[in-house]
Every structure is written in C-alpha cells, then in structure tokens.
C-alpha positions as CSV (number, residue, x, y, z in Angstrom):
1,X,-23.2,199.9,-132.8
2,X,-22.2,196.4,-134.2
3,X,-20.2,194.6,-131.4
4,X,-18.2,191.8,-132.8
5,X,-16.7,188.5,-131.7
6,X,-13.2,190.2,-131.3
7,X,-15.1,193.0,-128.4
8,X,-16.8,190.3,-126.3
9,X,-16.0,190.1,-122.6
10,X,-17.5,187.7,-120.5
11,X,-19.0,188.8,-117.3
12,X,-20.3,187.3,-114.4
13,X,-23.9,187.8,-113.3
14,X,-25.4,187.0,-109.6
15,X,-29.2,187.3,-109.2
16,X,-31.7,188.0,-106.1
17,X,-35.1,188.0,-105.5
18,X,-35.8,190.9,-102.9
19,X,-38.6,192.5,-101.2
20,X,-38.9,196.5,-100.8
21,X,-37.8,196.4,-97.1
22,X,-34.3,194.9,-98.7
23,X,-34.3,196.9,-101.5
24,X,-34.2,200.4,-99.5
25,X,-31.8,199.0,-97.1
26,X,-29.2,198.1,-100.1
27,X,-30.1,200.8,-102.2
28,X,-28.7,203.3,-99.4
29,X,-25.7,201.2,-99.3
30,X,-25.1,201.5,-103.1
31,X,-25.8,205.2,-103.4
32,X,-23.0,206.1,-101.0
33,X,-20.5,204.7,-102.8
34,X,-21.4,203.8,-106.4
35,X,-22.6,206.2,-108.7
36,X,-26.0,206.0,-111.3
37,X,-25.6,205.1,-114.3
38,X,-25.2,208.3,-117.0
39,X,-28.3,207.4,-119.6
40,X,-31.2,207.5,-116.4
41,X,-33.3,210.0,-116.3
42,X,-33.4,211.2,-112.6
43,X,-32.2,207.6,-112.0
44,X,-34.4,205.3,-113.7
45,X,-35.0,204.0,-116.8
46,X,-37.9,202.1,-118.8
47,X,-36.8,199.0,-120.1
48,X,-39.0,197.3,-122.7
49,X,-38.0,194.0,-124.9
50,X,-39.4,191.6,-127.5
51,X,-37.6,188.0,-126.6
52,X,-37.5,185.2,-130.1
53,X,-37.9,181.9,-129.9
54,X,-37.8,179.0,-132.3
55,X,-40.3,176.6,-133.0
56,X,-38.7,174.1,-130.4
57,X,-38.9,176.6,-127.5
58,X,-35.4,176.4,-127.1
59,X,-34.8,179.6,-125.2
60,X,-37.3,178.6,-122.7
61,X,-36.5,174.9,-122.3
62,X,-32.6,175.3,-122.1
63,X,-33.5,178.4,-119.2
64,X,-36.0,175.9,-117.3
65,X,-33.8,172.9,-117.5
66,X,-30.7,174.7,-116.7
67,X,-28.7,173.9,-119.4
68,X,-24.8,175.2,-118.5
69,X,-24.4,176.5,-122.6
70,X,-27.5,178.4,-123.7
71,X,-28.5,182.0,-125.8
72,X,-31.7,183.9,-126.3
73,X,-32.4,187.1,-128.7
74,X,-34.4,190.5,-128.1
75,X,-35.0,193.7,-129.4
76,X,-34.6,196.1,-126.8
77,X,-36.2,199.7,-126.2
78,X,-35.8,202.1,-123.8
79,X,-38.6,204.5,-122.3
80,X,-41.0,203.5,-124.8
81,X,-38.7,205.2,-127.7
82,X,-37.3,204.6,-130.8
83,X,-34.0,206.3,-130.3
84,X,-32.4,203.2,-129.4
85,X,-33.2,200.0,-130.8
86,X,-30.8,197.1,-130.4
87,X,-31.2,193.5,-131.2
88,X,-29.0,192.0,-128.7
89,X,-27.7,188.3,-128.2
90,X,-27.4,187.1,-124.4
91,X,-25.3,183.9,-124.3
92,X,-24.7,181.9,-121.0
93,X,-21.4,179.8,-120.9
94,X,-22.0,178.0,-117.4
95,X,-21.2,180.9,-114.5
96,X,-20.6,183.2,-117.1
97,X,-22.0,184.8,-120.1
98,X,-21.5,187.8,-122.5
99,X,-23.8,190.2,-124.8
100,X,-23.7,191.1,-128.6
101,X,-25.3,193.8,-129.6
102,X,-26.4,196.0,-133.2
103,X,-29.0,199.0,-133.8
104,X,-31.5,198.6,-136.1
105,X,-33.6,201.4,-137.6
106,X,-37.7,201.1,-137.4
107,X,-38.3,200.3,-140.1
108,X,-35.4,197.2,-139.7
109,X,-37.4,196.6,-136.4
110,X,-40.7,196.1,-138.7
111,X,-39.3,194.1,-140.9
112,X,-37.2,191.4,-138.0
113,X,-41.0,191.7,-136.7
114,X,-42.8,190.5,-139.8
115,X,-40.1,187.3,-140.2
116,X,-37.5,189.3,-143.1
117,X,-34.3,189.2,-141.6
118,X,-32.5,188.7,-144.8
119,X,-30.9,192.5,-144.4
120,X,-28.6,190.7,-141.4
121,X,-27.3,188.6,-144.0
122,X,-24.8,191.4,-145.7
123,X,-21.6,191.6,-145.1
124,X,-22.0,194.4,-142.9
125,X,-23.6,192.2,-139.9
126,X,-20.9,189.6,-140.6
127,X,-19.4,188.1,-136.9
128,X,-22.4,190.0,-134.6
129,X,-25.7,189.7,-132.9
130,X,-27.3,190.7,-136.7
131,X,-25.5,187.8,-138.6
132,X,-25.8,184.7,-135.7
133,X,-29.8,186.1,-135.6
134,X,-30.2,185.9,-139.6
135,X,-28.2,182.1,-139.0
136,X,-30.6,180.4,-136.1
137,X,-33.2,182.0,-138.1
138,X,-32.7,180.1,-140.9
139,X,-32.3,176.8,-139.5
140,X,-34.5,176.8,-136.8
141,X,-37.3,179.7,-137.4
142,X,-37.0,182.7,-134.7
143,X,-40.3,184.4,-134.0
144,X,-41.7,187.0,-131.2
145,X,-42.4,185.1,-127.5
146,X,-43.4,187.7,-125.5
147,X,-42.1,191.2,-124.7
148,X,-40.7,192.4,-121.2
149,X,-41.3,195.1,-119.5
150,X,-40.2,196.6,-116.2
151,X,-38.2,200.0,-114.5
152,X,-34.9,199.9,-114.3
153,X,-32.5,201.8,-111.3
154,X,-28.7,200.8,-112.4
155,X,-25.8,201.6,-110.2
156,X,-22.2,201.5,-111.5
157,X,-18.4,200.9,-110.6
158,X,-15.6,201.4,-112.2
159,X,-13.6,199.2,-110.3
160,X,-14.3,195.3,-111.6
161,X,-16.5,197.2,-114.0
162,X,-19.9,196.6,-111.4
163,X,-22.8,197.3,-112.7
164,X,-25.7,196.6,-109.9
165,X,-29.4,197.1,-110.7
166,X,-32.8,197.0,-109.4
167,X,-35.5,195.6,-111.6
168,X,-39.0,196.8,-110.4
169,X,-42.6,196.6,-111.7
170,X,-41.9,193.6,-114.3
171,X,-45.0,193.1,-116.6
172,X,-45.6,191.0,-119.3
173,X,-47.7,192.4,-122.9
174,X,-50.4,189.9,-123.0
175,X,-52.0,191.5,-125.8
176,X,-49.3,191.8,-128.7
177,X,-45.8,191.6,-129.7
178,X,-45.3,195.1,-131.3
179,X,-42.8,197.1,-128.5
180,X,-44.2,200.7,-130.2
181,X,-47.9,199.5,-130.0
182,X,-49.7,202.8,-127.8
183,X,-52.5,200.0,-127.2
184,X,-50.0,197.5,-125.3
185,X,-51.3,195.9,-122.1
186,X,-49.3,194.8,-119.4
187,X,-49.9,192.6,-116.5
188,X,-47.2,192.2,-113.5
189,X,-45.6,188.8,-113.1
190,X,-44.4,189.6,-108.8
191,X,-45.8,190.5,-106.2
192,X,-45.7,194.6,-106.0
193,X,-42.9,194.2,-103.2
194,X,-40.4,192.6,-105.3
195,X,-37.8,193.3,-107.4
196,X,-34.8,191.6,-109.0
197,X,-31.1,192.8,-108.2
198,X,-29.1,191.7,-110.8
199,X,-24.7,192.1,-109.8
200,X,-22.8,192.2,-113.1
201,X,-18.7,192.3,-113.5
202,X,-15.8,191.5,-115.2
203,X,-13.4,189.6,-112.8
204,X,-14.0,191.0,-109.2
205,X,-16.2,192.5,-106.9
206,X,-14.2,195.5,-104.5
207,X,-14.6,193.9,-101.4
208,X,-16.5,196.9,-100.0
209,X,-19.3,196.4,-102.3
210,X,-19.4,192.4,-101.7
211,X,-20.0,193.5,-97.7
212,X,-22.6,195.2,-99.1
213,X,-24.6,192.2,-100.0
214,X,-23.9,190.2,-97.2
215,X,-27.0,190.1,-94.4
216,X,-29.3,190.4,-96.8
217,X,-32.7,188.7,-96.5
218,X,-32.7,187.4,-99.5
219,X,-31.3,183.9,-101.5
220,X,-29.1,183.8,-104.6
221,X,-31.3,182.5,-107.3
222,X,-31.7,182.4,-111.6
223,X,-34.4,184.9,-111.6
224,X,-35.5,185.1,-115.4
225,X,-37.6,188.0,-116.5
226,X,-38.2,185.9,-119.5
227,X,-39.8,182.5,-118.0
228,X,-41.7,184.8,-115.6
229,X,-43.5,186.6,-118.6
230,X,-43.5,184.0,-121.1
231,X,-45.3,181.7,-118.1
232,X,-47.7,184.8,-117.0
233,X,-49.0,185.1,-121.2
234,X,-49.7,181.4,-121.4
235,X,-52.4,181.8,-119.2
236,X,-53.9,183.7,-121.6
C-alpha cells in the first residue's frame, strides 16, 4: 500500500475528551445507526505506534504551540502483530489534515529503527509517506520519541465517509522504542475514566449523527495522544 500525492483527501477531524458515563451514552447512539468497522475483532482493536522526531522537537513544538501547518511520522501496528506495518505521514493544514501511508516489511521496520532509511529513497517510494520520511530525515535527523499505545472501538459511515472512534486505555512504553519488544512497559497517561472520541470526514456530517453529539458533557478540544505520552516518558 503506497498512497501517493495524487490519492490524498483531506478530512476534517473534531476531538473530545470524555468520561465513561459519556462514552456509554454515545456509544448506544452510534451503534444504532452506524456500523463497526470490518478489521475489529469483536469490535475493538489494539493500536500500537512508534512517533519520530527530529533533533529540534519539531513534532512536539509545532503540536504545543499550535502551529496551523504541521506533520509528524509513525510506524503503526495493530494488536501487537506484524501483519500490518505502515509508516504513515499525518499532516495538519489548519482545520484540516490528510494521511499518507506505505507498508514496510520487519525487517524494513528494523532497519527505519536503527537510523537506515536509505531503501525509501528508490524510485519505488517516489511521491509517498516512504520518500518525504527518507527527505526530513536527511535534513533534519528523524529518530524514535516515544511509542503509543491504547484500544481502539471505531464506528463508520458511509455517508460523508464518518469514521467515529473511541480511544481507551492510552499508555505510553517508558522502557523502549521497539513496538515487537514482548518486555515493553506501559504506563497510562488519563485517568481510567477517560477516553478520546475522535469524528473524522470528508465534507459533511449527516445531520442525524451531528445530533448525536450535541448534549454531551464534554468540550471540543486538540487531544494529542502524542504530547500526552511523550510528556508522561519525560518523567522518566
């Protein structure tokens, strides 16, 4: 999978901070007229990712400060396997943002991990996540932050293309940077209560679904899983 400048669509992306009492209430709502997502198993899913930096913290400051134009990079897992492994590129243009993304094999994974990304410069990356990584490497030095990890329950909508998912149990590795590492420990970053809802689509919400999130006990706000975990291993 090698998805190109030519295959981007932009997307628009609302996040909440919720508490379990919210999250049951909406989650009824959802399930009676959206449907879960095909790749769950029984409805959830294990998401695990490695985030890059450079050596100016970029990703982190531009995410702090707010900046309108900004882009990060991960490797991304699911369930702990190695099935699936994308490197993915998640860039923000103001209110709206887009993803690239390319599958690596392990042994690509090991080598991204131990600073040889040369392999992304072929002309087979050329124009996706693989070739912009191999670029901002070279001028500005990517290398492992911290690695996210959290459960994943994902509703979907054809109509506006909505995706709308609930983020639960998000942890932080504070002992490594290896996603396949059995001796990986991870630490919490909210409260057990919490989750993050996360509202993705293309150009509309069906007005039946917005409805849906009004009443809600809860503020629009730029949760990022990133600054909570990269914050929650500097204390280590």
């Amino acid at each position: 999978m090698k998805k190109k400048n030519s295959d981007i669509q932009y997307r628009h992306e609302i996040k909440y901070r919720i508490n379990g009492g919210t999250y049951h209430v909406l989650r009824q709502r959802f399930a009676a007229v959206m449907r879960p997502d095909s790749h769950t198993d029984g409805g959830f899913y294990r998401v695990t990712s490695l985030y890059f930096d450079d050596i100016y913290r970029t990703a982190y400051r531009d995410k702090v400060n707010g900046a309108l134009n900004r882009k990060k990079y991960r490797i991304r897992i699911y369930d702990l396997g190695d099935k699936v492994i994308n490197l993915e590129e998640k860039i923000k243009n103001d209110n709206v943002g887009y993803k690239k993304s390319i599958s690596l094999t392990k042994e690509q994974y090991y080598g991204i991990l131990a600073g040889d990304s040369g392999f992304l410069a072929s002309k087979e990356y050329e124009d996706t996540a693989g070739a912009d990584f191999f670029a901002s490497d070279s001028v500005v030095k990517l290398s492992p932050a911290v690695i996210v990890d959290y459960v994943r329950e994902p509703f979907v909508c054809a109509a506006g293309n909505v995706r709308i998912t609930f983020d639960m149990k998000i942890a932080a590795c504070v002992n490594g940077i290896d996603l396949f590492n059995e001796n990986n420990i991870y630490e919490t970053v909210m409260p057990d209560n919490d989750l993050v809802l996360e509202v993705k689509y293309d150009r509309f919400i069906p007005d039946y679904i917005y409805r849906m999130l009004t009443g809600i006990d809860t503020m629009q706000e730029s949760v990022s899983k990133y600054i909570m975990c990269s914050d929650k291993i500097s204390l280590y």
